[in-house]
C-alpha positions, 0 to 999 in steps of 0.5 A: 191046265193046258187051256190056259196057255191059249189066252194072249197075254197083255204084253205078248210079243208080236212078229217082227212086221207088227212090231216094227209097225207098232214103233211107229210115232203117233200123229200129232193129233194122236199124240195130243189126245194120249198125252190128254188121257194119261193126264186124266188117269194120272188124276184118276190114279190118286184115288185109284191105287190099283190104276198107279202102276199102269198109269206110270207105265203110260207116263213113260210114253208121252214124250214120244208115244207110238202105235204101240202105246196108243193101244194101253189105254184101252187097256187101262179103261178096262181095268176099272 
């Protein structure tokens, strides 16, 4: 049982020098691009029922994404 405390857990908390870096807001650029892949899961999610409530999480992000919300994603892409 002791084993299983040793696997990260999705939303760990990271130190306070990654965490503040994290809170970063992304480029435009970045920006464009996770606004584009919410949307693409956002039509995924109709199907998916499994994916709703991680899309919803991302959604709460596009108004101002940051570092931290660029790296859900690939989370979301690993789920299916």
């Amino acid at each position: 049982m002791e084993s299983f405390r040793n696997f990260a857990r999705p939303l760990a908390t990271l130190p306070p020098s990654l965490d503040a870096a994290m809170e970063q807001p992304l480029s435009e650029t970045l920006s464009a691009e996770f606004r584009s892949l919410v949307r693409i899961a956002m039509y995924v999610s109709q199907e998916r029922f499994d994916l709703q409530f991680a899309t919803k999480s991302l959604a709460h992000f596009l108004n101002s994404p940051t570092k931290r919300a660029w790296v859900n994603p690939g989370r979301l892409v690993g789920n299916g």
